[in-house]
N, CA and C of each residue as an Amber inpcrd file, in Angstrom:
protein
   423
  47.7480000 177.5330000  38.0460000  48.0110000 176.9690000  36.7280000
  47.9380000 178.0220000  35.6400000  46.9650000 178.7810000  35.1860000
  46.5990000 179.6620000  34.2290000  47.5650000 180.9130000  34.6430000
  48.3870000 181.8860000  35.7850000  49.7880000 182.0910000  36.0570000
  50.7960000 181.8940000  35.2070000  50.7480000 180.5420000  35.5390000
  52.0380000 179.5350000  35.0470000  52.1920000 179.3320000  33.4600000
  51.1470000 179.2160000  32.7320000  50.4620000 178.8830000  31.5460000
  51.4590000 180.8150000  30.8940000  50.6600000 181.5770000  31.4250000
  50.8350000 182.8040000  30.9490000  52.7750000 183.1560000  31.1840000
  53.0110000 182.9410000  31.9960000  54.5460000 182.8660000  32.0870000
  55.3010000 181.9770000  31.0330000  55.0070000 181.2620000  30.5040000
  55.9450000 180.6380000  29.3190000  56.0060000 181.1000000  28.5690000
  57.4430000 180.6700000  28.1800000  58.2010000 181.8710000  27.0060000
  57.6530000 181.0010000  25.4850000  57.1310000 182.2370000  24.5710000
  56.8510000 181.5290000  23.3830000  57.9830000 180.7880000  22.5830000
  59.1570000 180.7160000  23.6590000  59.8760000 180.1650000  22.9490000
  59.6390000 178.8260000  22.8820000  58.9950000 178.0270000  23.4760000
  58.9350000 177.0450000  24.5540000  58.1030000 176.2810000  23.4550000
  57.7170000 174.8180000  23.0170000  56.5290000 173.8100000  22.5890000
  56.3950000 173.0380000  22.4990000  55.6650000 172.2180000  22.8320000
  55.2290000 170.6770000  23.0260000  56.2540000 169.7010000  22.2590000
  55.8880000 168.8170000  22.7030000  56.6960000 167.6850000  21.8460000
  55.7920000 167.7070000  20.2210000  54.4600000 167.5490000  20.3920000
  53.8430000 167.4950000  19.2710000  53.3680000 168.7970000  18.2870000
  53.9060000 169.6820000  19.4000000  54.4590000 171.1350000  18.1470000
  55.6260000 171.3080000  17.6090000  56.7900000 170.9930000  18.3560000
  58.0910000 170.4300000  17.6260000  58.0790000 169.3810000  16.6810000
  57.0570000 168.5660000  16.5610000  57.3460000 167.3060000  15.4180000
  56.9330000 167.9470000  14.7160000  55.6070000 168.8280000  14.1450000
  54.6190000 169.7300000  13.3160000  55.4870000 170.5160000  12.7320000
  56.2070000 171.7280000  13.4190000  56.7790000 172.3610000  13.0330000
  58.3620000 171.8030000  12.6230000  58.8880000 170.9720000  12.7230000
  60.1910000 170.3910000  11.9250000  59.6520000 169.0900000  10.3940000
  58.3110000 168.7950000  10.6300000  58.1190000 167.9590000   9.8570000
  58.4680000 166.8970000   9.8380000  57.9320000 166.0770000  11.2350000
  58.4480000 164.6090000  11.3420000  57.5140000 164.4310000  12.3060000
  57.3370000 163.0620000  12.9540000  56.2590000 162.1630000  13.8990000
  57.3710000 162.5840000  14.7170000  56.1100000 162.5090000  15.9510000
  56.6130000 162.6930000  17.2110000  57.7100000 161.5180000  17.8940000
  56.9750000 159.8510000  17.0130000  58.2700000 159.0400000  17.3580000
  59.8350000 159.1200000  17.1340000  59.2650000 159.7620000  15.6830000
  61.1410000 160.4750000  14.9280000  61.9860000 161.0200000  16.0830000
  60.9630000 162.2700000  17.0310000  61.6640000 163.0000000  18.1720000
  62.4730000 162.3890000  19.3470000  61.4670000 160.5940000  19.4000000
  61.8340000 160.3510000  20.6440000  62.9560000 159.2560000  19.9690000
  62.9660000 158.7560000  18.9750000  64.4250000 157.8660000  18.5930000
  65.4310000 159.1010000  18.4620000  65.4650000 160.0140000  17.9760000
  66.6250000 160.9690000  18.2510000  66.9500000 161.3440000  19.4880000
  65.8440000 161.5320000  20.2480000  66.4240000 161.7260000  21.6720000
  66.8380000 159.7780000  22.2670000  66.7750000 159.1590000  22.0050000
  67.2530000 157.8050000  22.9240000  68.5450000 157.7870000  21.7220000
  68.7820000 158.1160000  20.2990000  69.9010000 158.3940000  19.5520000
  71.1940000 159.4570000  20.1420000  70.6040000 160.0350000  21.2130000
  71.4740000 161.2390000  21.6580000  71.7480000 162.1760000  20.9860000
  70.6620000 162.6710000  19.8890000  70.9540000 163.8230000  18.9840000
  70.4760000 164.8190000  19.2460000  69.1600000 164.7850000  20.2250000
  68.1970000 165.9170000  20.9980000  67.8390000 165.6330000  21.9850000
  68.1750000 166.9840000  23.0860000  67.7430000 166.9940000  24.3950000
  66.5330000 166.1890000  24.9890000  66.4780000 165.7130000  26.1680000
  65.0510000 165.5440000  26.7140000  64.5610000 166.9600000  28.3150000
  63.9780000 167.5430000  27.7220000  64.0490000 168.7720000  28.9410000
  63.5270000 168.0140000  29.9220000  63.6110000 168.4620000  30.6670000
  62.7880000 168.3020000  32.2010000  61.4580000 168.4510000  32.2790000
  60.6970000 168.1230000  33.2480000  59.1990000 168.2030000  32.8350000
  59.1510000 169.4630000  33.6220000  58.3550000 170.3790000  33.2330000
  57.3130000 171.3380000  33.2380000  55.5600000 170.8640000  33.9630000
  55.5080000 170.4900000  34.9230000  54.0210000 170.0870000  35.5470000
  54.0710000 168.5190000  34.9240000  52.9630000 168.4050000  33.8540000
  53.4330000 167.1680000  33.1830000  53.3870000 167.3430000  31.4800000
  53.8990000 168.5930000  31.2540000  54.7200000 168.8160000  29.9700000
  55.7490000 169.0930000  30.0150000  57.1460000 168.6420000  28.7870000
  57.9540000 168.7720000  28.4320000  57.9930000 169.9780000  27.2830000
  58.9790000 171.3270000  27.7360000  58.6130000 171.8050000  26.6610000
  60.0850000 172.1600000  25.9340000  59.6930000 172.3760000  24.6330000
  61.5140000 172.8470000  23.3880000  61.2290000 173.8370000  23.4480000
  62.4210000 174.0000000  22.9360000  63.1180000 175.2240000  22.2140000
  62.9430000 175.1930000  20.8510000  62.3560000 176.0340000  20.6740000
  62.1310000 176.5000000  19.0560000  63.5430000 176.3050000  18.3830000
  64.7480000 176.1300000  18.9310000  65.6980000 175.9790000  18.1600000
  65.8370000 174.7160000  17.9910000  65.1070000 173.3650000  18.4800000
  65.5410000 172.2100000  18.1260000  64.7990000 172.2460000  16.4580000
  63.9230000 173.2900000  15.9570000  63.4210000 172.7170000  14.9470000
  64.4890000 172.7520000  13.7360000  65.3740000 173.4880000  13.8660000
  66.6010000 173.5840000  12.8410000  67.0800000 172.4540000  12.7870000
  67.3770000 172.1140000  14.3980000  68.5930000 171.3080000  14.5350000
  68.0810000 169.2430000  13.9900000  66.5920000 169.6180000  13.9890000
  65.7000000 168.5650000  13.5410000  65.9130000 168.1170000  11.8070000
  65.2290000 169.5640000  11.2870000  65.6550000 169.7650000   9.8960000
  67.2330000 169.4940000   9.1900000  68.2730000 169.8030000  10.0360000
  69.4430000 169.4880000  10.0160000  69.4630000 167.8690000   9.8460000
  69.1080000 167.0970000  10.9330000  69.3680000 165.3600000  10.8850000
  68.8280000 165.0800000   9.4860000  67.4340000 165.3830000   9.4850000
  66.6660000 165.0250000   8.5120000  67.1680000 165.2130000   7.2570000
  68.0790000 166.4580000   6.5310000  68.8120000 166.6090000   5.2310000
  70.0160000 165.5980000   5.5760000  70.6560000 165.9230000   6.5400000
  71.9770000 165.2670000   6.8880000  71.7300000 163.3710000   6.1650000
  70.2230000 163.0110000   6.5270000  70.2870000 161.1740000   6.5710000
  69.7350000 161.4990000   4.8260000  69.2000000 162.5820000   4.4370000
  68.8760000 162.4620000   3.0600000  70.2020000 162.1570000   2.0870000
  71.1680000 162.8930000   2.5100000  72.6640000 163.2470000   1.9440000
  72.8200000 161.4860000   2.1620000  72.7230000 160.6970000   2.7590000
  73.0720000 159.6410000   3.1630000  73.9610000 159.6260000   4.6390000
  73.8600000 160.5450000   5.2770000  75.2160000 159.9980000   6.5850000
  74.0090000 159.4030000   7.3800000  74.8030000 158.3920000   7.8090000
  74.3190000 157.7170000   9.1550000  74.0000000 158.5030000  10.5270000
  73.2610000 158.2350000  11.2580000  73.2290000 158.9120000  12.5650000
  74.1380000 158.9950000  13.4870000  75.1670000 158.0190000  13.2450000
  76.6130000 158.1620000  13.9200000  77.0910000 159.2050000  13.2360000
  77.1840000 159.0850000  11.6710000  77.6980000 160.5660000  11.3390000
  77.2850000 161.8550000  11.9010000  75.8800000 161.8550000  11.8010000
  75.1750000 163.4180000  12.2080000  75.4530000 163.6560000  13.4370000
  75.7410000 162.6190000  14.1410000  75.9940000 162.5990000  15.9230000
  77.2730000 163.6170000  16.0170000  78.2880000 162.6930000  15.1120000
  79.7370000 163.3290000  15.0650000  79.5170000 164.8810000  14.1730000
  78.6650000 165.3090000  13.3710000  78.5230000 166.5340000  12.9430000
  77.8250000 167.2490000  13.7550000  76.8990000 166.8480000  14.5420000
  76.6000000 167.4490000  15.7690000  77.4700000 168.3710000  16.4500000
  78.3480000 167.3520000  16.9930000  78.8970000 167.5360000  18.3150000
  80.1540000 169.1510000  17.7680000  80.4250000 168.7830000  16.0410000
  81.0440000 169.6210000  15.6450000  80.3680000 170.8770000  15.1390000
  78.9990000 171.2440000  15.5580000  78.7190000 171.9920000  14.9050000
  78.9510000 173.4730000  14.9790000  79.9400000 173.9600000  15.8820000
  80.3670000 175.4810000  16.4330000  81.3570000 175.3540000  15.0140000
  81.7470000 174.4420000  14.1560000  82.4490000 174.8280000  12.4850000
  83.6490000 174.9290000  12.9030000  84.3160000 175.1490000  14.2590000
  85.8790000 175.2720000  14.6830000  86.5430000 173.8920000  14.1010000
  86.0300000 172.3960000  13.6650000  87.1290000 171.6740000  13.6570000
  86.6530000 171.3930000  12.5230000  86.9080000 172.2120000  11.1600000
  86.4910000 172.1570000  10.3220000  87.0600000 170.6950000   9.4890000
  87.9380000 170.4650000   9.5540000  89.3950000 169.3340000   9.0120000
  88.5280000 167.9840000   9.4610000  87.8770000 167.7150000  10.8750000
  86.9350000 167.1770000  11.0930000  85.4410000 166.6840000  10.3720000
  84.8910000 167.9950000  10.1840000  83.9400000 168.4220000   9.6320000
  83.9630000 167.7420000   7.6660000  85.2640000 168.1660000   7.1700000
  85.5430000 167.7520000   5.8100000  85.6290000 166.2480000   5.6990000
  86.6020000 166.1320000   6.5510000  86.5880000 164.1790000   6.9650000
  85.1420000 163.4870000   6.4640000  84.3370000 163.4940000   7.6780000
  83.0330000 163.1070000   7.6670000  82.5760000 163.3800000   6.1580000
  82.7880000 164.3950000   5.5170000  81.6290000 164.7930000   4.5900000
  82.3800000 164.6730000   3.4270000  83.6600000 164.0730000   3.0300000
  84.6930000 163.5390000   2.3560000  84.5700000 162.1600000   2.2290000
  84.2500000 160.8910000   3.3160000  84.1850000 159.9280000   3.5300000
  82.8630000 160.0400000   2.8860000  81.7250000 160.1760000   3.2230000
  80.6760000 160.1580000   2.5820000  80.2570000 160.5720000   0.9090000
  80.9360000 161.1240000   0.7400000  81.3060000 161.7350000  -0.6250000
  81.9650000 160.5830000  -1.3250000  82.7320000 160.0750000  -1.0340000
  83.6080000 158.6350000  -1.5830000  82.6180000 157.2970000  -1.6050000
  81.6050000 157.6390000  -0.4670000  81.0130000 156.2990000  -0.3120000
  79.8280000 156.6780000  -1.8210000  78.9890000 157.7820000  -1.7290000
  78.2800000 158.2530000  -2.9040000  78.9280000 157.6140000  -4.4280000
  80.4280000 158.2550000  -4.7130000  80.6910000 157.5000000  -5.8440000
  80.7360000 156.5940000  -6.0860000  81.0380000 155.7600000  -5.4430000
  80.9700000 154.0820000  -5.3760000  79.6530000 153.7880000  -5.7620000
  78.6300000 154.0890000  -4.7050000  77.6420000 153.8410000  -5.3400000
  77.0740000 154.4150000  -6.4090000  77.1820000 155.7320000  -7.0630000
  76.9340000 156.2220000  -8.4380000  78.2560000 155.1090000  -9.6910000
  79.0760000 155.0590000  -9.2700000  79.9950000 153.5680000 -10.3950000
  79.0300000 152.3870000 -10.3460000  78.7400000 152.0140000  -9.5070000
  77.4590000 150.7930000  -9.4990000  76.2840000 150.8170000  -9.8430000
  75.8250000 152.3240000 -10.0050000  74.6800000 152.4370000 -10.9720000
  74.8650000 153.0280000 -12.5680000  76.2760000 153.4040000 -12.5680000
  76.3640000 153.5570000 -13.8970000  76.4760000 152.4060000 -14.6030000
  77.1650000 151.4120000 -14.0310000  77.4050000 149.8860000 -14.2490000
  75.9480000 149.2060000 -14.3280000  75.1440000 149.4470000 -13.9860000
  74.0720000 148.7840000 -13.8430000  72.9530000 149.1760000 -15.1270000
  73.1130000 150.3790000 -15.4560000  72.8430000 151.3000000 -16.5310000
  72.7890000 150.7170000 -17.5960000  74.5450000 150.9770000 -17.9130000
  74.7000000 150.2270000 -18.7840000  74.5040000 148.8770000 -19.3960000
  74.5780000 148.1440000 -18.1060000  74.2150000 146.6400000 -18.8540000
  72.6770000 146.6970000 -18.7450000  71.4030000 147.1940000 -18.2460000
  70.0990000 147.4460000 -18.5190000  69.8150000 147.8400000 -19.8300000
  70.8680000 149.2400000 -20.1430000  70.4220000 149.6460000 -21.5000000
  71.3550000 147.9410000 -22.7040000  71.8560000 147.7830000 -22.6450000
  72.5950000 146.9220000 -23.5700000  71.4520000 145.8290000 -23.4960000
  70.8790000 145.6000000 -22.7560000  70.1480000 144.1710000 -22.4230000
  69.1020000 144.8450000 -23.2450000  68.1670000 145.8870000 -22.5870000
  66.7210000 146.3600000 -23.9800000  66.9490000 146.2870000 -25.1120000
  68.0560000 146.7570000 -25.2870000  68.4160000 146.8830000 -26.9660000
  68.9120000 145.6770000 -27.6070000  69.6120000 145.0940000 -26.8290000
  69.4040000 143.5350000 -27.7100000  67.8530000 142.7860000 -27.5380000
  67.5090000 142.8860000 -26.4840000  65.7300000 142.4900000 -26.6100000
  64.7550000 142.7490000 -27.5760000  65.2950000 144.0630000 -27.7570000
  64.7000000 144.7640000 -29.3040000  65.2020000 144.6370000 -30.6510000
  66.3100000 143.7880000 -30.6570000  66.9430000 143.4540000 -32.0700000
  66.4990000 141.8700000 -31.9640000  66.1860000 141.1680000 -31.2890000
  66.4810000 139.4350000 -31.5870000  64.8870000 138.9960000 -31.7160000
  65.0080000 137.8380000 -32.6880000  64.0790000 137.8510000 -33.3850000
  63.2300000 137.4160000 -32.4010000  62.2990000 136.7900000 -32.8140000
  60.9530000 136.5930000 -32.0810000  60.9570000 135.0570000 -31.5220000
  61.7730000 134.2350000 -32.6520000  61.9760000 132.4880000 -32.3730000
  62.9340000 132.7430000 -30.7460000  63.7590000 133.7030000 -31.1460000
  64.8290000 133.6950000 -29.8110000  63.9150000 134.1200000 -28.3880000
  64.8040000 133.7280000 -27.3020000  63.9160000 134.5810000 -26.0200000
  64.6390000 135.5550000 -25.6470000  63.7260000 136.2850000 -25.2670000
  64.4120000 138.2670000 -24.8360000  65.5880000 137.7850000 -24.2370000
  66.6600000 138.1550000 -24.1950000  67.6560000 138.1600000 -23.5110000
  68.1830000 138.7340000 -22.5860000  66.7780000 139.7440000 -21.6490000
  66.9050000 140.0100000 -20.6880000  66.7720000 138.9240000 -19.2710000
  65.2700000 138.0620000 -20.0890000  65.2550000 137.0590000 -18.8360000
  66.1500000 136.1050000 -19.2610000  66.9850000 135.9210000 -20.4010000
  67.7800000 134.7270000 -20.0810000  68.9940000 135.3580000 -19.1410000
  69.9030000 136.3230000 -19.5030000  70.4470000 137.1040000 -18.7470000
  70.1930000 136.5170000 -17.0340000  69.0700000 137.1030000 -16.4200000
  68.6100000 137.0530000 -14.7860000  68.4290000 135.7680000 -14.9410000
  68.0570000 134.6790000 -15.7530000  68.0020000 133.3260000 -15.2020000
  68.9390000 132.7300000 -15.1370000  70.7790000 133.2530000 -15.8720000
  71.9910000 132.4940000 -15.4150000  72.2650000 133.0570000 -14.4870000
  72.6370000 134.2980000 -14.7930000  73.7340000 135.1620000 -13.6890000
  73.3180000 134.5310000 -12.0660000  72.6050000 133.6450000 -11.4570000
  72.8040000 133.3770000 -10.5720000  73.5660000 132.1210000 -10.5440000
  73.6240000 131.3620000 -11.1790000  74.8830000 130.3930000 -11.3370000
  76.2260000 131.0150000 -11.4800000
């Protein structure tokens, strides 16, 4: 055992040194691996050990779902990641880009009628009621 121990490449680390060092729970590791986004190595005695390079490729998902893509997306940016099908690559991150504005138009929209609503709340007299909660108590009719 202590041989064997000394023969591993420092490239090599636990499941719970790969979560440490990418900055995520070790469960994060194992829904990406049943997600098909990261390997499951083979066991080693009765450890599994990484590659110091999954911690990029970890950090990668993790900005990728911040940006908003789905894990189907990152799957499909995955699989593209040698940058050769770049036209591919733009697609994905074009589509997502379109979906962003939409939702930035729906919060500018939302903005606006928030700010319009305070400011009439702040002009109407005191006999009247804020016209923010009358506002939220129709709009569902």
């Amino acid at each position: 055992g202590q041989i064997f121990m000394n023969l591993m490449p420092t490239e090599a680390m636990t499941i719970g040194k790969l979560a440490k060092s990418a900055g995520v729970g070790v469960e994060t590791i194992r829904y990406y691996q049943q997600r098909g986004l990261l390997p499951v190595p083979e066991a080693s005695g009765s450890y599994r050990y990484y590659p110091v390079s999954l911690v990029s490729r970890i950090r990668f998902i993790k900005r990728a779902q911040e940006l908003g893509f789905s894990l189907d997306e990152v799957s499909e940016l995955l699989s593209l990641e040698d940058g050769l099908d770049r036209v591919s690559i733009r697609h994905i991150a074009g589509r997502r880009l379109d979906e962003i504005q939409v939702k930035l138009a729906d919060l500018n929209r939302m903005k606006k009628a928030l700010t319009h609503l305070i400011h009439e709340c702040e002009h109407t007299g005191k006999e009247q009621p804020c016209p923010i909660i009358a506002t939220l108590a129709t709009n569902g009719r």
